[in-house]
TIDRENDREN-860846 format. One line per field, with one value per atom (N, C-alpha, C, CB): y, x, z; residue number from 1. Coordinates in steps of 0.001 Angstrom, whole numbers, padded with zeros to 6 digits. Atoms other than C-alpha are relative to their C-alpha. Glycine has a CB too. Example, Ala and Ser with C-alpha at 12.3 -4.5 7.8 and 13.67 -1.06 7.14 Angstrom:
y [-001190; -004500; 001200; 000027; -001190; -001060; 001090; 000462]
x [000890; 012300; 000900; -000992; -000820; 013670; -000770; 000414]
z [000000; 007800; 000000; 001246; -000060; 007140; 000730; -001415]
num [1; 1; 1; 1; 2; 2; 2; 2]
//
This chain:
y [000706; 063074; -001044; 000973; 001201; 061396; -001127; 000422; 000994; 059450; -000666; 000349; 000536; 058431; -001245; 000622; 000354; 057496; -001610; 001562; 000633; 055611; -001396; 001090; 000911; 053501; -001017; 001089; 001230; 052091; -000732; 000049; 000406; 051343; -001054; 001129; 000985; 049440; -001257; 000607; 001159; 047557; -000763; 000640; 000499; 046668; -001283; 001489; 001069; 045327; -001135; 000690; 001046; 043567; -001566; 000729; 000944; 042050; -000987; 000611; 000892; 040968; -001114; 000825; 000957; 039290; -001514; 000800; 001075; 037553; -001297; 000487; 000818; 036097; -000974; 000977; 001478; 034282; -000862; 000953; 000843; 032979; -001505; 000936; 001416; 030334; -001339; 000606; 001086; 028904; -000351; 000629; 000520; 028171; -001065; 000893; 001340; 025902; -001451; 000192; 001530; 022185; 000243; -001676; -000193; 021281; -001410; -000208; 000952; 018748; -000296; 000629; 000664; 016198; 000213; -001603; 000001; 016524; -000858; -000592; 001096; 013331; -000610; -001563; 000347; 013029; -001740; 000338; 001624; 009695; -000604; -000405; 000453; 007533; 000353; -001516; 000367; 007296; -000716; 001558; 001019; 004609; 000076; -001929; 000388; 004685; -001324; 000048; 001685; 001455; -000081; -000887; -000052; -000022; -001203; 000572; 000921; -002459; -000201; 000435; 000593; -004979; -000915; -000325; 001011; -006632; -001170; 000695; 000715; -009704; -000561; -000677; 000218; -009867; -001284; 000689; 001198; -013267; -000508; -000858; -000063; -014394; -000499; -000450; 000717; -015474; -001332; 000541; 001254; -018671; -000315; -000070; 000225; -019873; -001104; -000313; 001420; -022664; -000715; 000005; 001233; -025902; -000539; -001485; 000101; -026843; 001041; -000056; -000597; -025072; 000658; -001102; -000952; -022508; 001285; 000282; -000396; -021404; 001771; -001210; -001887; -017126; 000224; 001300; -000898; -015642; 001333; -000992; -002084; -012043; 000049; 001253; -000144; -011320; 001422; -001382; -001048; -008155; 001001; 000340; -000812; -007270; -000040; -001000; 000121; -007435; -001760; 000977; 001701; -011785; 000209; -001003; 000930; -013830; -000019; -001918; 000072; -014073; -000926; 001766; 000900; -016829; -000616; -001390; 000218; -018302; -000806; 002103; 001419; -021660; 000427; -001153; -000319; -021123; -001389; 001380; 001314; -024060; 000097; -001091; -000539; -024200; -001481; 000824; 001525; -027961; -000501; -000703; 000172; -029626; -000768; -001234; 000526; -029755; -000033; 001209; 000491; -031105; 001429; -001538; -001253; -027600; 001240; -000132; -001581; -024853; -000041; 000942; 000294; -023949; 001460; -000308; -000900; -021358; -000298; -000212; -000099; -020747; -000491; 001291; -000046; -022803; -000025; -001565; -000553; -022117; 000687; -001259; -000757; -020231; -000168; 001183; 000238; -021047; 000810; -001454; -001403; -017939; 000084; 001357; -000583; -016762; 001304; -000650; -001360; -013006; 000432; -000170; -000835; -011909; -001130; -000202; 000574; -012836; -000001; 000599; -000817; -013358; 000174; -000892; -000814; -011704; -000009; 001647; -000631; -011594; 001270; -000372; -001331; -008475; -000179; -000192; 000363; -007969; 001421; -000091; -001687; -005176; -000121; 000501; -000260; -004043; 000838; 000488; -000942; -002459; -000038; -000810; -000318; -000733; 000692; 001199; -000687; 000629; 000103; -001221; -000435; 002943; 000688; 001039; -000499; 004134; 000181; -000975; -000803; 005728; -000164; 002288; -000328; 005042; 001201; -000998; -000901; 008394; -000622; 000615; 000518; 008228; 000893; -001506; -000241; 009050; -000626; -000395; 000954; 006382; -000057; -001364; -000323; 007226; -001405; 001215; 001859; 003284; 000452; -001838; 000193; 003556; -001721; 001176; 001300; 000503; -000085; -001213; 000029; -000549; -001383; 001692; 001480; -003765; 000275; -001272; -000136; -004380; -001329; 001062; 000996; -007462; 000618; -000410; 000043; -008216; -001303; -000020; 001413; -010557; 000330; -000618; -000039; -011690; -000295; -001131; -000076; -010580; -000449; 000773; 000396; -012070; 000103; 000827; -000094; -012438; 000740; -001392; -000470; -010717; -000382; 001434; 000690; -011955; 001411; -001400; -001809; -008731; -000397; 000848; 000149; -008385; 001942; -001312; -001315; -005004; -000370; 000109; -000058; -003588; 001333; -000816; -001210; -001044; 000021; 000301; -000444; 000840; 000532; -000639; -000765; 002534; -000707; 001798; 001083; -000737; 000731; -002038; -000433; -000075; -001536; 000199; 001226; -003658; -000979; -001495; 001431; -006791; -000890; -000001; 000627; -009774; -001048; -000457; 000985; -012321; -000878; 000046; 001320; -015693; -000966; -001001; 000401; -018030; -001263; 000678; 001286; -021805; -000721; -000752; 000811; -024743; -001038; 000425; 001398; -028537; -000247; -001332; 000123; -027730; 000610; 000710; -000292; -025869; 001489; -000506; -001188; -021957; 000557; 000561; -000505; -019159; 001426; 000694; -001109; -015896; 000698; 001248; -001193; -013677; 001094; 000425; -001680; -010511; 001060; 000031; -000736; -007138; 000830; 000689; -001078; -004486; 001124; -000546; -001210; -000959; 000707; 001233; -000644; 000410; 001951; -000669; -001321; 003893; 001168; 000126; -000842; 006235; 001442; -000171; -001550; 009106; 000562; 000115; -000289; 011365; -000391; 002021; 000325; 010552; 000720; -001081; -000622; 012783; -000580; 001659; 000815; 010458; 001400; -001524; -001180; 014111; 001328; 000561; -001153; 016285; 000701; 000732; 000044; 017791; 001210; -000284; -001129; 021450; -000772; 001207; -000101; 019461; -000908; -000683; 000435; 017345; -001127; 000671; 001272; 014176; -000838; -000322; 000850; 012697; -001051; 001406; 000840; 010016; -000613; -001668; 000698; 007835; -001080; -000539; 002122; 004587; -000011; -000652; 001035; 002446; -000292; -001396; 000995; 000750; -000650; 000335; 000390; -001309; -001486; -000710; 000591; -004109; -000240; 000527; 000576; -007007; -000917; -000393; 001190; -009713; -001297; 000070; 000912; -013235; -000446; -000613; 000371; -013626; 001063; 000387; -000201; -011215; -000792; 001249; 001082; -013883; -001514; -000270; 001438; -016501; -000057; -000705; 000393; -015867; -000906; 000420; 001722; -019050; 000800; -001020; -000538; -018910; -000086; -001183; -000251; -018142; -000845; 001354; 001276; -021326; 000701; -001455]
x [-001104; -002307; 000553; 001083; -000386; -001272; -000854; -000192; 000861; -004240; -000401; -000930; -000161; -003549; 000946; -000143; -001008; -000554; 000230; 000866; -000163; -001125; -001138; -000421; 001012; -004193; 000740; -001236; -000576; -001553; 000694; 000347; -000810; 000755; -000887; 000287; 000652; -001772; -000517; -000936; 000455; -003284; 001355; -001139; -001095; 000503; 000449; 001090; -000274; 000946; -000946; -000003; 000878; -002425; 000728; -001755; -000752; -001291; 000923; 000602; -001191; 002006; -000333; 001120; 000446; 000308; -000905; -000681; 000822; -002084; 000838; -000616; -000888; 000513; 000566; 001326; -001185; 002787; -001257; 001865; 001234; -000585; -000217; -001822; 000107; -001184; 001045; 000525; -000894; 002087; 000297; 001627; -000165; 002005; -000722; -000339; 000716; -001130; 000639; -002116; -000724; -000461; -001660; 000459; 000820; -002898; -000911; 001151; 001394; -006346; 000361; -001811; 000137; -006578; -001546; 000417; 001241; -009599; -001494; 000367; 001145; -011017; 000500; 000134; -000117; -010699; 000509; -001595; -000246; -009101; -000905; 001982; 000885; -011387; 000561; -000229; -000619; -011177; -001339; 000587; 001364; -013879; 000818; -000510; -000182; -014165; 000658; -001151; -000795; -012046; 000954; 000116; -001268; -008991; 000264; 000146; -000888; -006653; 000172; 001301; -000907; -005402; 000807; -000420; -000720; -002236; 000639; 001019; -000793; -000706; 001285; -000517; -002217; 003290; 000045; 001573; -000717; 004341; 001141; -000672; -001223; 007486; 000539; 000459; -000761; 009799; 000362; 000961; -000471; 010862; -001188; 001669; 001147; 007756; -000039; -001012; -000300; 007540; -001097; -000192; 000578; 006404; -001611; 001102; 000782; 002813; -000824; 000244; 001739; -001032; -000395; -001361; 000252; -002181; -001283; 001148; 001578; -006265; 000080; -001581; 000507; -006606; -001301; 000867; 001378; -009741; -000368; -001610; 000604; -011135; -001602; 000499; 001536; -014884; 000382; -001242; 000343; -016223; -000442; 000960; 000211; -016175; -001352; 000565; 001106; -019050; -000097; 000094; 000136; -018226; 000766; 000148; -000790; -016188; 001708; -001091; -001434; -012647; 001152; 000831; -001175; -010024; 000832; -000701; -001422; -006617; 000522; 001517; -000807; -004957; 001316; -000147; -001323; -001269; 001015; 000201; -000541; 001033; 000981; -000391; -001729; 004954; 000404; 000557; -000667; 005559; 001406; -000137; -001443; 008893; 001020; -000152; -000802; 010667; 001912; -000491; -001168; 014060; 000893; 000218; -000854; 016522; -000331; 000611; 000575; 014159; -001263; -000446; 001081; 011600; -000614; 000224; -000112; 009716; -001767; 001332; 001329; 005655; 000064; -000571; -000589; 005300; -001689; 001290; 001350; 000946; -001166; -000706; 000686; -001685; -001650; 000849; 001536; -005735; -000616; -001051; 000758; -007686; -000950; 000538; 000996; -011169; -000206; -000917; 000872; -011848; 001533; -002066; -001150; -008018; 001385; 000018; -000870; -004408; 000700; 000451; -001476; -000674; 000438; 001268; -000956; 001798; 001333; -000487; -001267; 005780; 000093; 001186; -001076; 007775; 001310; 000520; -001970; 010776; 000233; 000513; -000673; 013098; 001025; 000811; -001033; 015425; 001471; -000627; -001358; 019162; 000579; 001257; -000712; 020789; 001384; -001031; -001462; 024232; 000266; 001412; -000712; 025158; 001287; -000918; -001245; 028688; 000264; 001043; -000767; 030666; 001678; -000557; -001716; 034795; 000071; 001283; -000922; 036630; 000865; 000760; -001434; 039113; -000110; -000085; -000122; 039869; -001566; 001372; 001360; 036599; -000725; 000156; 000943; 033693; -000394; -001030; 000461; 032575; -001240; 002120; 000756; 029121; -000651; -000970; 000874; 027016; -000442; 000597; 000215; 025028; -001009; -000853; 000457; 023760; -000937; 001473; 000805; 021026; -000590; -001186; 000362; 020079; -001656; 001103; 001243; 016553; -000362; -000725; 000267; 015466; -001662; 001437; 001220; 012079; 000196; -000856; -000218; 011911; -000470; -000011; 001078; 008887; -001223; -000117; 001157; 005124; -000881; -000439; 000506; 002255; -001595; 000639; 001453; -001668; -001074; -000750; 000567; -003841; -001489; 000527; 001558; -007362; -000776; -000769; 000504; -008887; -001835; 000734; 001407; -012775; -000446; -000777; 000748; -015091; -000990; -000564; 000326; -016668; 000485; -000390; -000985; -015630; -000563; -000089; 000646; -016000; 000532; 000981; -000260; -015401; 001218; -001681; -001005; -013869; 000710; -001492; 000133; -012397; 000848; 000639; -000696; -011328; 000716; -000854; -000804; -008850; -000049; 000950; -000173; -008363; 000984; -001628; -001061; -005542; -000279; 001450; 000121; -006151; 001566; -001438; -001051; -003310; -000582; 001495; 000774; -003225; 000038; 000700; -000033; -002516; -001541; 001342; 000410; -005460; -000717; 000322; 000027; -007113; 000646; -001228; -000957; -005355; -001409; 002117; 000987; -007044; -000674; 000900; 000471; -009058; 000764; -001923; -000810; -007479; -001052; 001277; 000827; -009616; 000999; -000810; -000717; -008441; -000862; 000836; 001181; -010069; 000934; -000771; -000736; -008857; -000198; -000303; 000005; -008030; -000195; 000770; 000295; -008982; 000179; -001273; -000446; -007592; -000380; 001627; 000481; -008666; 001432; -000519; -000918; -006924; 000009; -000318; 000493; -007177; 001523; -000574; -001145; -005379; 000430; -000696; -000385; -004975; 000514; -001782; -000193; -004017; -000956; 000454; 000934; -005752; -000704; 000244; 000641; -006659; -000730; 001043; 000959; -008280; -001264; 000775; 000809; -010319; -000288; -000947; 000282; -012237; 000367; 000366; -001127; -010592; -001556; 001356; 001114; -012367; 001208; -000672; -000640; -011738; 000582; -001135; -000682; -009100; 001140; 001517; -001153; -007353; 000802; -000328; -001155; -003866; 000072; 000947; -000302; -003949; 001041; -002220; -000870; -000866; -000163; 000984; -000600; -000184; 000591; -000798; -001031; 002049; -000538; 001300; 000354; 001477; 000222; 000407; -000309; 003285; -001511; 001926; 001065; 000291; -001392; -000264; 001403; -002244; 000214; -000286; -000117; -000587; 000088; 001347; 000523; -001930; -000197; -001213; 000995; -003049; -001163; 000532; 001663; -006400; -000306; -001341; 000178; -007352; -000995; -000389; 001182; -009029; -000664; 000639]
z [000588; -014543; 000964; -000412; -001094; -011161; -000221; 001593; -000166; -011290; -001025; 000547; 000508; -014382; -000294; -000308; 000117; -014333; 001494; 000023; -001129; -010523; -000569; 001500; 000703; -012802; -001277; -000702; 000820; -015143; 000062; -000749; -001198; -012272; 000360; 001193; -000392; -010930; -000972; 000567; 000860; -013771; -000785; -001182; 000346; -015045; 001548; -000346; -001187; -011331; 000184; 001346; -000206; -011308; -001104; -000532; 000953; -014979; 000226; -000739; -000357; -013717; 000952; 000635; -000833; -010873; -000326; 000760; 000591; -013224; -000227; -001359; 001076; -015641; 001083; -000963; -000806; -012500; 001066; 001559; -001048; -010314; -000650; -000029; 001159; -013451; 000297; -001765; 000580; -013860; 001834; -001327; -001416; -009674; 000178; 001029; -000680; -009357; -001010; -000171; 000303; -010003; -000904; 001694; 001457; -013391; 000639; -001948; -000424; -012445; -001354; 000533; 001275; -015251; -000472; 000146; 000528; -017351; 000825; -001365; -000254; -016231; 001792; -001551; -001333; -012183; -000177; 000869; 000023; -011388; 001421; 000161; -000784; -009360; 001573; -000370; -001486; -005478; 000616; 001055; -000865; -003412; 001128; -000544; -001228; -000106; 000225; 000568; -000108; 001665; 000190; -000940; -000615; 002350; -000018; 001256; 000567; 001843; 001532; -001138; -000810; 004979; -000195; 000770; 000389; 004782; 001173; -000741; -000702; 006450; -000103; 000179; 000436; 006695; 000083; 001360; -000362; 006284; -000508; -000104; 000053; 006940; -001083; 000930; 000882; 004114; 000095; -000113; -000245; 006315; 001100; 000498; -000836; 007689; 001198; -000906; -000862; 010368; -000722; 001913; 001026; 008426; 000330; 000215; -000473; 007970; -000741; 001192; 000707; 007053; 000909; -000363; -000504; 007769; -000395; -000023; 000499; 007622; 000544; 001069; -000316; 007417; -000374; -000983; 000811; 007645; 000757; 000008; -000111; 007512; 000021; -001878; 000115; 008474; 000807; 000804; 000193; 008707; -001681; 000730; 001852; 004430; 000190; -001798; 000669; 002529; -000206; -001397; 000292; 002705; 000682; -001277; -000888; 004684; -001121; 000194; 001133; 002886; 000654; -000272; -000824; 003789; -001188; 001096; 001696; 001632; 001539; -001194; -000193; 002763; 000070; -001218; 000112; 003226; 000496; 000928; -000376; 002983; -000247; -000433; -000314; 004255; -000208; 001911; -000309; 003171; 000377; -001083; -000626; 004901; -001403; 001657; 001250; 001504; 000208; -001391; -000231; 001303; -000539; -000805; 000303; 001297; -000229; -000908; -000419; 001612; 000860; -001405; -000720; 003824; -000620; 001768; 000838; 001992; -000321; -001209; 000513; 001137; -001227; -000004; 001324; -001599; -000880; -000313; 000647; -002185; 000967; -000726; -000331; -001362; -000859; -000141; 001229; -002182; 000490; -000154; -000683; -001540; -000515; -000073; 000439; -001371; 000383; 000231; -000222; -001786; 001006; 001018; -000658; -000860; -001126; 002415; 001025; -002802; 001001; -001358; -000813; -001809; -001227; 001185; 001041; -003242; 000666; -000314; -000694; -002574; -000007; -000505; -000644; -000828; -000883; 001972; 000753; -003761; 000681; -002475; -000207; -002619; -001015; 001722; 000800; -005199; 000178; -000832; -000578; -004712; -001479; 001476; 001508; -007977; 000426; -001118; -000382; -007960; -001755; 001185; 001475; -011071; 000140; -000873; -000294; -011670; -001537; 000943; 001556; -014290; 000498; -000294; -000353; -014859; -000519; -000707; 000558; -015624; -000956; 000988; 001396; -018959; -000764; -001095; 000879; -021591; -000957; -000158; 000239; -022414; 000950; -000292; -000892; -020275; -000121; -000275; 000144; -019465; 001616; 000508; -000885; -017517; -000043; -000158; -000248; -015865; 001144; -000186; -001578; -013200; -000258; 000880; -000161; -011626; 001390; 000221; -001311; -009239; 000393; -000138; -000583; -007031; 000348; 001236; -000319; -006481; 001058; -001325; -000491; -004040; 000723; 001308; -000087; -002456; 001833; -001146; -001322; 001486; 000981; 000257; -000746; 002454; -000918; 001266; 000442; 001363; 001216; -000458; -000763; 002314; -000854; 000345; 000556; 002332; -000122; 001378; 000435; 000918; 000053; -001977; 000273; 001425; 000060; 001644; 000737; -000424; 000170; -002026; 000279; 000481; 000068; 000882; -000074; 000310; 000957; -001163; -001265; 002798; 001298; 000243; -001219; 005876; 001013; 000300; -000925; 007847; 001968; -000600; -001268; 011986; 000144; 001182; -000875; 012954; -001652; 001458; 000810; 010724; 000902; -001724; -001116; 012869; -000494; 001064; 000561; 012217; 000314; -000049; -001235; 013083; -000650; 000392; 000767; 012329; 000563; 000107; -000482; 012382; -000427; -000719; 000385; 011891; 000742; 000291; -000293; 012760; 001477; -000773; -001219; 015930; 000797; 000360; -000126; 016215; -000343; 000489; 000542; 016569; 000994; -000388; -001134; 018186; 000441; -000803; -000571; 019964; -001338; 001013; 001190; 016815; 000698; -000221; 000252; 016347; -000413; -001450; 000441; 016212; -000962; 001098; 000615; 013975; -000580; -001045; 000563; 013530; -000904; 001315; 000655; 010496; 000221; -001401; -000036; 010359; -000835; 000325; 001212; 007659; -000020; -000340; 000399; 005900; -001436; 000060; 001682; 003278; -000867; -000355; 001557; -000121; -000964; -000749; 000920; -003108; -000604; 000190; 000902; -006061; -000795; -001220; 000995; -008620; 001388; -001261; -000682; -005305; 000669; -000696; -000568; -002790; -000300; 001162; 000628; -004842; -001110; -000525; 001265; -007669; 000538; -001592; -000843; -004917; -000355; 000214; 000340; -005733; 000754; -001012; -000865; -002477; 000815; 001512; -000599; -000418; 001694; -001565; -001510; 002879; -000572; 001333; -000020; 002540; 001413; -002158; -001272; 005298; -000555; 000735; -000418; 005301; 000841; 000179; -001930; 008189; -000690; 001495; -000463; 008611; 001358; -000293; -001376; 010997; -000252; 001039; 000333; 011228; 000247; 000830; -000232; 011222; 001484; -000881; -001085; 014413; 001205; 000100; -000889; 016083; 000024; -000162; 000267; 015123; 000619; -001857; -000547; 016818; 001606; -000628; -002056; 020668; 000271; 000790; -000699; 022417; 000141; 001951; -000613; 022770; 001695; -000748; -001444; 026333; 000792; 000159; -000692; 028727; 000899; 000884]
num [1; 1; 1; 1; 2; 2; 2; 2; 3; 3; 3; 3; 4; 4; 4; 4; 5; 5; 5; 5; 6; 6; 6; 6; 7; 7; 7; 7; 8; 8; 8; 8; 9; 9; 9; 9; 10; 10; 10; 10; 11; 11; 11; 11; 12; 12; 12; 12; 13; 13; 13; 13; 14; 14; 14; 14; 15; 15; 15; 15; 16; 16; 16; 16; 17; 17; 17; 17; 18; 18; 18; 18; 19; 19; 19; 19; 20; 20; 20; 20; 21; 21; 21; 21; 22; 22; 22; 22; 23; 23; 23; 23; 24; 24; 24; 24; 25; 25; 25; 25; 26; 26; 26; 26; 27; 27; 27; 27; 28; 28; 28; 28; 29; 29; 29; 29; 30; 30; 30; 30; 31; 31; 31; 31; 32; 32; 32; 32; 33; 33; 33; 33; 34; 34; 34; 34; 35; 35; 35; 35; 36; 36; 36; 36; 37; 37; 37; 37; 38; 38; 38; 38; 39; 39; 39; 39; 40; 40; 40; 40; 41; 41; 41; 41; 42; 42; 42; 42; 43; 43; 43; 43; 44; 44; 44; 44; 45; 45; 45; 45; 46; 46; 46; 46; 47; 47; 47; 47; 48; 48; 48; 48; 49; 49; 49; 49; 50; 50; 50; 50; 51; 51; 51; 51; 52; 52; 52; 52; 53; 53; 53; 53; 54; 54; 54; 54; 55; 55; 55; 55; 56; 56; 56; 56; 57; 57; 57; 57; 58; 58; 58; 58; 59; 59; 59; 59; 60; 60; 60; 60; 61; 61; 61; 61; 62; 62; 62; 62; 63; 63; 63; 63; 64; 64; 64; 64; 65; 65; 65; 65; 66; 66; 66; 66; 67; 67; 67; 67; 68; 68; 68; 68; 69; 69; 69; 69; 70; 70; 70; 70; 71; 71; 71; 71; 72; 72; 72; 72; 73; 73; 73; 73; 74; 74; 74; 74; 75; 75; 75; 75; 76; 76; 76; 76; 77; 77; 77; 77; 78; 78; 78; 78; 79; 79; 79; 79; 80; 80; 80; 80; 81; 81; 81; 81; 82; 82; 82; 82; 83; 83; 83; 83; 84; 84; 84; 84; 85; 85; 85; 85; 86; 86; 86; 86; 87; 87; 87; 87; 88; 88; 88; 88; 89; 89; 89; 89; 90; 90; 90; 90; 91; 91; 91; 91; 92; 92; 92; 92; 93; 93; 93; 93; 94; 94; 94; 94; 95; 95; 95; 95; 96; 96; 96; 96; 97; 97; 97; 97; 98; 98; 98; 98; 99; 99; 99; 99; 100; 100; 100; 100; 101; 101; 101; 101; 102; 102; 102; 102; 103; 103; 103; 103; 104; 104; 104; 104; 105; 105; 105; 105; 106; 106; 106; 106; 107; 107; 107; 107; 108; 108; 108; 108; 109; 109; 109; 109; 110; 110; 110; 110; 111; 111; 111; 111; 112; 112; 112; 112; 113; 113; 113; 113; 114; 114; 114; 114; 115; 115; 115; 115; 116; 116; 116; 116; 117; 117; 117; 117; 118; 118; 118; 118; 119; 119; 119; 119; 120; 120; 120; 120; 121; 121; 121; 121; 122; 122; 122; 122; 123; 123; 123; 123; 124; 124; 124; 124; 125; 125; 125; 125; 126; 126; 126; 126; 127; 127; 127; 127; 128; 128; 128; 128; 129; 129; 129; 129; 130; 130; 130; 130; 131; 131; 131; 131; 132; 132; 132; 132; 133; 133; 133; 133; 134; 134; 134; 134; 135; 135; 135; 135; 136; 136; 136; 136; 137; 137; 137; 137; 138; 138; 138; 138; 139; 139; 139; 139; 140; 140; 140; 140; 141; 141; 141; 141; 142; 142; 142; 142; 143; 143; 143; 143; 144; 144; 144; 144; 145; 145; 145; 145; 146; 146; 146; 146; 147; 147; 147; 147; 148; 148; 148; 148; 149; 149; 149; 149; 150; 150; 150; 150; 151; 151; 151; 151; 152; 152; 152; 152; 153; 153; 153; 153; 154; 154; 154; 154; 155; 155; 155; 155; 156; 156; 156; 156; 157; 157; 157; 157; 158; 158; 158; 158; 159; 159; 159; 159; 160; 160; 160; 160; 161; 161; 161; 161; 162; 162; 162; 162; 163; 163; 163; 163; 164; 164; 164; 164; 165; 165; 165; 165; 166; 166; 166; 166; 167; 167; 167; 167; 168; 168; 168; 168; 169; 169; 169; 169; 170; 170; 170; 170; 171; 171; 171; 171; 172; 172; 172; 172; 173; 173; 173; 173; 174; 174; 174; 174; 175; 175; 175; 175; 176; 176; 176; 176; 177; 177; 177; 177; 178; 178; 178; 178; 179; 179; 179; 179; 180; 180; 180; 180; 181; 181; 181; 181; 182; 182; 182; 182; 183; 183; 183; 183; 184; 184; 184; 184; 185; 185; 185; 185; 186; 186; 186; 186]
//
């Protein structure tokens, strides 16, 4: 009878254990969401540029990749005003600030307002592969400045979490325009 009774003890405890194990793991989507090896490098550039052209290029991809950048001396802003790119984009930096509030009353009166502004641009160049180097080089009319190495760094990724797997290697790597502007060395 003990050892009956200690067998329904147990399989009630196993049960119970079943039922809460489920509702703990995080849920894999049917259809894995992609992940490719690779990695994205970005270049910060400033919002107020110093006036003038400005030749970027990236070797090491799978091609050569370079984008024109031009700060013309326009009358009341100084400000990126194009960009001609091969095999990389720009894009502005918006940051956003919201502020919500509620009055107390008798009449509950909510609202909220948020400024957006644009902080800076940044020049993006996205590849595949788990490259070792990509080097930079920054021309203008003044001339070129030192190349820049950069070893990206790679970390696993798993886009659905790292129990449902499907993860791969990608870089982030960031630098600023101002680290591309060494003198070149006589």
């Amino acid at each position: 009878m003990l050892r009956a009774f200690l067998g329904r003890a147990w399989l009630a405890a196993g049960a119970a254990g079943l039922t809460l194990t489920p509702a703990c793991q995080p849920e894999c989507p049917s259809q894995a969401t992609p992940c490719a090896v690779g990695g994205e490098l970005e270049v910060k550039l400033p919002l107020d540029p110093e006036l003038g052209a400005y030749r970027l290029k990236v070797a090491g991809t799978d091609s050569d990749r370079s984008c024109l950048l031009i700060a013309p001396d326009l009358p009341g802003a100084k400000s990126w005003v194009g960009a001609e790119c091969v095999g990389m984009y720009v894009e502005p930096v918006i940051e956003s600030e919201c502020d919500t509030g509620c009055t107390p009353g008798p009449t509950i009166d909510c609202g909220s307002e948020c400024k957006t502004q644009i902080t800076g641009y940044r020049a993006v160049v996205t590849y595949a592969g788990q490259l070792d180097t990509l080097t930079l080089t920054l021309e203008d009319s003044a001339g070129g400045y030192t190349p820049l190495e950069v070893r990206p760094e790679y970390q696993a990724t798993y886009p659905d979490g790292k129990s449902c797997g499907g993860g791969c290697q990608r870089a982030t790597t960031g630098v600023s325009l101002d680290e591309l502007m060494a003198p070149l060395a006589e």
